[in-house]
N, C-alpha and C positions, 0 to 999 in steps of 0.2 A: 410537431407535437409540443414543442415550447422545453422541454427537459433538455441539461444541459449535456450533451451526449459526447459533444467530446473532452470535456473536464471528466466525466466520468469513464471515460473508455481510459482518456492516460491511466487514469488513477487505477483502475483495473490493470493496465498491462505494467504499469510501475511495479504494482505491487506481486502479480504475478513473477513476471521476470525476475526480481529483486526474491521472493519465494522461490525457484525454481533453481536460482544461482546457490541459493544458503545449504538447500537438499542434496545439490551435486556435490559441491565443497565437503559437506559433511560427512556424507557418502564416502566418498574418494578419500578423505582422511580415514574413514573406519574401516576401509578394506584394507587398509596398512597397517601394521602392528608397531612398527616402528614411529607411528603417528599419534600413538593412544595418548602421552601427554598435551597435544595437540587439542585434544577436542573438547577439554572446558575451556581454553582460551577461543575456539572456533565456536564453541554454544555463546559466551560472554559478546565475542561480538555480534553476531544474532541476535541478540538481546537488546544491545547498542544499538544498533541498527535499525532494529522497530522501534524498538524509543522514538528515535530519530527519526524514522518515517511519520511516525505516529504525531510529536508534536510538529514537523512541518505539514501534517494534514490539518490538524487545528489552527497553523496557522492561517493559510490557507483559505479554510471554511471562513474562521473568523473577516479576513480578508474580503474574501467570494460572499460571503453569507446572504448577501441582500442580490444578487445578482442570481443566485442558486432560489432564495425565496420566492422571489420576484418570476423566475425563470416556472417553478413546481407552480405556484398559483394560475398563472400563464394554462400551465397544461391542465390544472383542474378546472378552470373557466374552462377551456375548451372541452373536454367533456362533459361537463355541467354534472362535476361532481361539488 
């Protein structure tokens, strides 16, 4: 179908995975009380950290862009949207 399926599957399980590690970490800190000064340095890096995802997704795109445009036109020619 011409869509880039597997730049978009990493990106999906990157960002899942990478989501799913931040939830437990956090978790696992707030069940511990002796953790509580812990968890705005554990939110700040979660914060960092999607930053950081965020602009290597932009760069990325920027990167990819024409390969991804090229790719999306591809699949609307093919359904003749």
């Amino acid at each position: 179908d011409g869509l880039p399926w597997p730049i978009l599957a990493r990106g999906f399980a990157v960002s899942g995975l990478a989501t799913a590690t931040m939830v437990i970490v956090l978790l696992r800190f707030w069940q511990q009380a002796q953790h509580w000064p812990l968890i705005p340095a554990v939110l700040a890096a979660m914060v960092v950290g999607a930053t950081a995802y965020a602009l290597a997704l932009l760069a990325f795109a920027r990167r990819e862009r024409s390969v991804v445009l090229h790719a999306l036109a591809a699949w609307r020619r093919a359904r003749g949207v």
